[in-house]
C-alpha positions as CSV (number, residue, x, y, z in Angstrom):
1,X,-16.6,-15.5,7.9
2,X,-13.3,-17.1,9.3
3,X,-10.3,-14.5,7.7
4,X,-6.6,-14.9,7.9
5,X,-4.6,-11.8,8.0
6,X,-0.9,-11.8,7.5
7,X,0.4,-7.9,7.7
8,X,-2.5,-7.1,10.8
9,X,-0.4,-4.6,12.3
10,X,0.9,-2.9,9.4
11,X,-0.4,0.8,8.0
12,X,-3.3,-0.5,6.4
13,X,-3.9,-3.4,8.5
14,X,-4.3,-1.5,11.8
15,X,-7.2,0.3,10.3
16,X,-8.7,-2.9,8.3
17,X,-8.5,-5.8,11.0
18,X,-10.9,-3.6,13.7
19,X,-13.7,-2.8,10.7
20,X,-13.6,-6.3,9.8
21,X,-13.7,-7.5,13.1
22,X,-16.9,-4.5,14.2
23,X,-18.3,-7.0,11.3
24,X,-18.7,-9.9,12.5
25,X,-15.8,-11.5,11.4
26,X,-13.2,-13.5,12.8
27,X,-10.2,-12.6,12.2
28,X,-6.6,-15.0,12.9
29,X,-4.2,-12.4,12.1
30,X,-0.1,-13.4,11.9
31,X,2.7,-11.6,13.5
32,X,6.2,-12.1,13.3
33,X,6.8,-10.4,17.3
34,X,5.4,-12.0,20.3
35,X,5.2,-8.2,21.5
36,X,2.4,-7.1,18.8
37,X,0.4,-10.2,20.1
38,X,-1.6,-7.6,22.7
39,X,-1.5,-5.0,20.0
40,X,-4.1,-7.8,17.6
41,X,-6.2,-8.4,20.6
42,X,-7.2,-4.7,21.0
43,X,-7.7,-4.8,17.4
44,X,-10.6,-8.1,18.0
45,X,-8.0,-10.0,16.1
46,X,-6.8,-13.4,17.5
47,X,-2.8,-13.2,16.9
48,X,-0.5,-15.6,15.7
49,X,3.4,-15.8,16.1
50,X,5.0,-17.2,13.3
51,X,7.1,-16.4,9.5
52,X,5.4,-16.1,6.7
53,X,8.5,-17.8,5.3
54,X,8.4,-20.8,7.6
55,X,6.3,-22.8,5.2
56,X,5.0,-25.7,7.5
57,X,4.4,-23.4,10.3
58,X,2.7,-20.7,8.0
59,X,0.5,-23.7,6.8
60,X,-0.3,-25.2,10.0
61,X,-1.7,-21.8,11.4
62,X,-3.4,-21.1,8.3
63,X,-5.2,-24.5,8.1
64,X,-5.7,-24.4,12.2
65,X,-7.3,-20.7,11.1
66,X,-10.1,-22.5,9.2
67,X,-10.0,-19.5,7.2
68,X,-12.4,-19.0,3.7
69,X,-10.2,-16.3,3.1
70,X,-6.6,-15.3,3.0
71,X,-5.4,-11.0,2.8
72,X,-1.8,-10.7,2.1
73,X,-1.2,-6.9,3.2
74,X,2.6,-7.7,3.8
75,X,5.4,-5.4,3.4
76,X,8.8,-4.7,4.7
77,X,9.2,-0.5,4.9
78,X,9.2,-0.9,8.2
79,X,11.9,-3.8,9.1
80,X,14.7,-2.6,10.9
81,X,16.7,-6.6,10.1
82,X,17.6,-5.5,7.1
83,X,16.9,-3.4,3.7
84,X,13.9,-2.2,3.3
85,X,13.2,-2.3,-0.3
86,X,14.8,-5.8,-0.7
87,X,12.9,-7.2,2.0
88,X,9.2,-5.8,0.3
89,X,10.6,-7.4,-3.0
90,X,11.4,-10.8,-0.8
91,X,8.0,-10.4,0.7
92,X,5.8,-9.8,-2.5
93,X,7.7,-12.4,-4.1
94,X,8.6,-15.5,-1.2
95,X,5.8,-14.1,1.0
96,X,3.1,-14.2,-1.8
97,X,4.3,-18.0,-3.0
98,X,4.1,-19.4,0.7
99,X,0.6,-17.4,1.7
100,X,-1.0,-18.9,-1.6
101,X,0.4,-22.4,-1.2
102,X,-0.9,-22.8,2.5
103,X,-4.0,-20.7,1.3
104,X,-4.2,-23.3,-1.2
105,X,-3.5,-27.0,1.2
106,X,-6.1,-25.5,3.6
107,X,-8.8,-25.5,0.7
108,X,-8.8,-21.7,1.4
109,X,-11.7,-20.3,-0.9
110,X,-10.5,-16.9,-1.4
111,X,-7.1,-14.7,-1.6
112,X,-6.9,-11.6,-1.6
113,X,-3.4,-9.1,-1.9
114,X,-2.3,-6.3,-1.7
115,X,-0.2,-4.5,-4.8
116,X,0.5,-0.6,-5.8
117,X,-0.9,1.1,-8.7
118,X,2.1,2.8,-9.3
119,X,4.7,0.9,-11.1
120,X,2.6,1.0,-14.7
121,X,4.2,1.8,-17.8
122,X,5.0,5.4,-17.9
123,X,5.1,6.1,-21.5
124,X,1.8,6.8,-22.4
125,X,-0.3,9.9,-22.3
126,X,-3.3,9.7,-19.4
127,X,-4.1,7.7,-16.0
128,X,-3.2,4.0,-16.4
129,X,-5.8,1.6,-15.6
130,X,-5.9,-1.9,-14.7
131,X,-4.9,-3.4,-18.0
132,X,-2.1,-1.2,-18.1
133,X,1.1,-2.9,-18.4
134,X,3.5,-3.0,-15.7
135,X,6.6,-1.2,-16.2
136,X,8.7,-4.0,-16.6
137,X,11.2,-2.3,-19.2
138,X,12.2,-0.2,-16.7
139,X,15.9,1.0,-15.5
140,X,17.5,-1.3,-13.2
141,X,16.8,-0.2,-10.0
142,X,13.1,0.7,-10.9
143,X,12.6,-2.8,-12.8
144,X,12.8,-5.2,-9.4
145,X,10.3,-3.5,-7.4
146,X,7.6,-4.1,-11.3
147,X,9.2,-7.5,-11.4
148,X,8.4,-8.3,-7.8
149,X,5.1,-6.7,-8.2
150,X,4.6,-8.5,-11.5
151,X,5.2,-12.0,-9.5
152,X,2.6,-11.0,-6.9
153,X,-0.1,-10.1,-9.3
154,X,0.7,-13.4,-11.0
155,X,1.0,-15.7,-8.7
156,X,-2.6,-14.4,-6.8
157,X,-5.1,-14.2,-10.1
158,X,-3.2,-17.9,-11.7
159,X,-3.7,-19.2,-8.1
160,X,-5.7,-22.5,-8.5
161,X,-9.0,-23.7,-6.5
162,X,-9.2,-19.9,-4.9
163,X,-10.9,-16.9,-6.6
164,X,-8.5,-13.7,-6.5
165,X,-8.3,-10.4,-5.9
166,X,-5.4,-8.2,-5.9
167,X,-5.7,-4.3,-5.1
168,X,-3.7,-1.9,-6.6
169,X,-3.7,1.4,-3.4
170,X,-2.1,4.5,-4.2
171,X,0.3,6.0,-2.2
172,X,-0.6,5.7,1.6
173,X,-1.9,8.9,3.3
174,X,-3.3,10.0,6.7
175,X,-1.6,9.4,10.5
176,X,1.4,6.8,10.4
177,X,2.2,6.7,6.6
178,X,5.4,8.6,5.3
179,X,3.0,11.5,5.2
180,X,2.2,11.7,8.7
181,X,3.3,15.2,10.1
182,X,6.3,13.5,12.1
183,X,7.2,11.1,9.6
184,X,9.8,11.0,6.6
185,X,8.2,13.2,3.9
186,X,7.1,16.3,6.1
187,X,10.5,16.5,7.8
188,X,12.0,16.5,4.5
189,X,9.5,19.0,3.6
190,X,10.2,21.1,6.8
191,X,14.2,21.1,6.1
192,X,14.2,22.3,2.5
193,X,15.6,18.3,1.6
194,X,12.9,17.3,-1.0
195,X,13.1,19.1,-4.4
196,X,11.3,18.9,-7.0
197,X,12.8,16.7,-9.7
198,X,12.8,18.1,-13.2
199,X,9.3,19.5,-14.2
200,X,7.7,17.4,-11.6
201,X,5.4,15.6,-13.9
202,X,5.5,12.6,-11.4
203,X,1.9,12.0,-10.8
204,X,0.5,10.3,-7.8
205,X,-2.9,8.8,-6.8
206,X,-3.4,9.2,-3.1
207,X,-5.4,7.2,-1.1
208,X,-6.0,7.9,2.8
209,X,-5.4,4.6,4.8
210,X,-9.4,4.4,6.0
211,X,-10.8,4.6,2.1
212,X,-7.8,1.8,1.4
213,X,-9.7,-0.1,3.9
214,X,-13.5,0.2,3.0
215,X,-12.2,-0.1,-0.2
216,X,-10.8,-3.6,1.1
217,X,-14.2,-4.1,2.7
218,X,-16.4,-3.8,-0.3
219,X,-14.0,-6.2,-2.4
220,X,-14.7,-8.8,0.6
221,X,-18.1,-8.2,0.4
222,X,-18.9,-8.2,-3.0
223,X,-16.6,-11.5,-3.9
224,X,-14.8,-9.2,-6.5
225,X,-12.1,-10.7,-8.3
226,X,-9.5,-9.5,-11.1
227,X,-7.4,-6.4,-10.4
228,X,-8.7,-2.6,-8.7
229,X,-7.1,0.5,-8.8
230,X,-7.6,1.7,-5.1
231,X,-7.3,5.3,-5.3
232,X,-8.5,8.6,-4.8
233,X,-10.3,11.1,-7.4
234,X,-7.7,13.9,-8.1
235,X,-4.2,12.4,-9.1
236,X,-1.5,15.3,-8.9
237,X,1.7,16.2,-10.3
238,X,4.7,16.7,-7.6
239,X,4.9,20.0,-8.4
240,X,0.9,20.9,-7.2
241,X,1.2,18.4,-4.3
242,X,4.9,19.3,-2.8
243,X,4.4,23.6,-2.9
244,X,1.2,23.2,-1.4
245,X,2.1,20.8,1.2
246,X,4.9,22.7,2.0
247,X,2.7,25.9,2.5
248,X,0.1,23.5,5.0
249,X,3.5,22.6,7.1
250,X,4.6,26.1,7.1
251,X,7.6,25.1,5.4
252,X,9.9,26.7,2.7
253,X,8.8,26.7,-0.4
254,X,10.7,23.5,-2.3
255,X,13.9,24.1,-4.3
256,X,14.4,22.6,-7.8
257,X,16.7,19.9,-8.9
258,X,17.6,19.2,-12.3
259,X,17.0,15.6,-13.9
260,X,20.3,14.7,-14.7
261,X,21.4,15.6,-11.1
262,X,18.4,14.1,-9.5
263,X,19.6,10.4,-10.7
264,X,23.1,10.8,-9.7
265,X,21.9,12.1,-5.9
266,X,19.1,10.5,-5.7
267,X,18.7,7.5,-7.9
268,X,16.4,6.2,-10.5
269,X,13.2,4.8,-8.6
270,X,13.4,8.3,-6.5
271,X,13.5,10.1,-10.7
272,X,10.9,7.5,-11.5
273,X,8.5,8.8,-9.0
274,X,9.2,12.3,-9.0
275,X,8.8,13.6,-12.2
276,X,7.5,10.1,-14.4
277,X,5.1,7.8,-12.9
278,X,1.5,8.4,-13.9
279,X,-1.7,8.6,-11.9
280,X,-3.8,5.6,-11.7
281,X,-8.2,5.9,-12.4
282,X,-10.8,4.6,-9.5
283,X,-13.2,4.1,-12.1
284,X,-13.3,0.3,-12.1
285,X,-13.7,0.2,-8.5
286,X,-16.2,2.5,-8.4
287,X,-18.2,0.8,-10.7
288,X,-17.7,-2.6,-9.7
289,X,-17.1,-2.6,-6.1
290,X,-20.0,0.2,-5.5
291,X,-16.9,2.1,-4.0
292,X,-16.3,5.8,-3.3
293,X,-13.5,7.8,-1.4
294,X,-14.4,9.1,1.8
295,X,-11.5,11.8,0.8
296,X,-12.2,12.4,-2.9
297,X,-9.4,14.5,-2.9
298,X,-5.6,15.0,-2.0
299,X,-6.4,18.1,-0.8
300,X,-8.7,18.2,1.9
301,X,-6.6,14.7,3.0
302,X,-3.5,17.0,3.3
303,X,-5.2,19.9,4.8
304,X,-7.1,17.6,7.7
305,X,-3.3,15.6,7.9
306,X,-1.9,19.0,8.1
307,X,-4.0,21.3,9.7
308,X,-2.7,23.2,12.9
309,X,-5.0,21.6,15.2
310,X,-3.7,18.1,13.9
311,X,0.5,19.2,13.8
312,X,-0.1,20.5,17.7
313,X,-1.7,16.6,18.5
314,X,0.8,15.1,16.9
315,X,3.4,16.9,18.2
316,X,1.8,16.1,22.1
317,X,2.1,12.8,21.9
């Protein structure tokens, strides 16, 4: 089928444009840089140049796509024009309006988007599942980023004259996430900078960037609408995940910060994540999508991420 891709070259799109292109698909995927045209090409992807908050121009090259469906894997961790966080929120709540309304003028049959499964309501006991509520009572600088995903979610499953899907991934794992052995969260690791917060009850659901993608896939396939969690089998609390990464990196073992302190250094979403978001179930997906994780568990996605084999390769390039 004819697919239009805006976010191709991002973490999870470098890994889902070549598997739907060794398909059979083709793929029209949108870039905002000229340079990342080549980049799409290798991929089997035909690239675009435009802004996916030029409206005409976004509609033009979706219609001129003659796409049947539309994946929005945008975000903004990356951009370097501006602030990060603000920009995702822009993104998931601009981005997502402009993608559905040229989705929509080119009689687009299908949208699909990408969300997080970790901004649910952390007050109850458990996993949260897909009729959990967002956590949209949440302090200040926690509440934008549930907001913004709130608007995505909403805008994608009330989208009219396309069937929806929105997936819910856990927190990125495997080469070029934050996790990557070069990247933020193992050099904090390595320096002794990331503490855990409180009694590091902050539970995350993984998800390794390839099982994000045949996840992806299999929701393609299967013309699956509604919302998926899109994460691996073992949620973990901080304080399993950080000590035992920092053993794998043959770092120090992580120092301890209390909660009070934690918000004043390091701010509420940073509190939030550390010590109260709650992991997120797989079991709708596996049911419904006829889905399993390649990488069941956080464990043995650290230990390949982080193995000494992997850190020397890494550190080569």
């Amino acid at each position: 089928m004819n697919i239009f891709i805006a976010g191709g070259t991002g973490a999870i799109g470098r890994v889902l444009v070549p598997l739907l292109t060794n398909a059979g698909h083709r793929v029209v995927a949108l870039t905002r840089s000229e340079d990342r045209s080549s980049q799409l090409e290798q991929m089997g992807a035909v690239p675009v140049v435009g802004n996916v908050y030029d409206e005409v121009r976004l509609a033009r090259l979706v219609a001129d796509s003659e796409a049947e469906v539309v994946i929005h894997q945008l975000t903004a961790f990356g951009t370097k024009d501006g602030d990060p966080y603000a920009e995702t929120i822009r993104v998931r709540i601009e981005g997502t309006r402009n993608l559905i309304f040229a989705a929509r003028a080119a009689r687009v049959r299908r949208f699909i988007a990408q969300s997080i499964s970790f901004m649910c309501s952390p007050f109850a006991g458990g996993l949260t599942d897909e009729e959990t509520p967002l956590y949209l009572d949440a302090p200040p600088a926690v509440r934008a980023l549930a907001e913004a995903v709130a608007s995505l979610e909403r805008q994608t499953l009330e989208a009219d004259g396309m069937s929806s899907t929105v997936l819910r991934y856990g927190w990125f794992c495997g080469p070029g996430t934050s996790y990557d052995p070069q990247n933020s969260i193992p050099l904090a690791i390595r320096a002794g900078t990331m503490p855990i917060v409180g009694a590091g009850a902050g539970t995350y659901s993984f998800i390794n960037l390839r099982d994000a993608a045949a996840a992806t896939i299999k929701a393609l396939s299967r013309e699956a609408n509604g919302i998926f969690n899109i994460v691996d089998d073992s949620p973990a609390r901080m304080s399993e995940w950080l000590p035992f990464a920092a053993k794998l990196l043959d770092a120090p073992a992580p120092g301890h910060m209390d909660e009070s302190s934690a918000r004043q250094k390091l701010g509420d979403m940073r509190v939030y994540y550390m010590n109260e978001q709650r992991g997120a179930s797989n079991a709708k997906a596996r049911r419904e999508l006829d889905w399993q994780p390649a990488f069941p568990s956080w464990r043995t996605g650290f230990e390949a991420l982080y193995s000494k084999s992997s850190r020397e390769s890494s550190d080569a390039v």
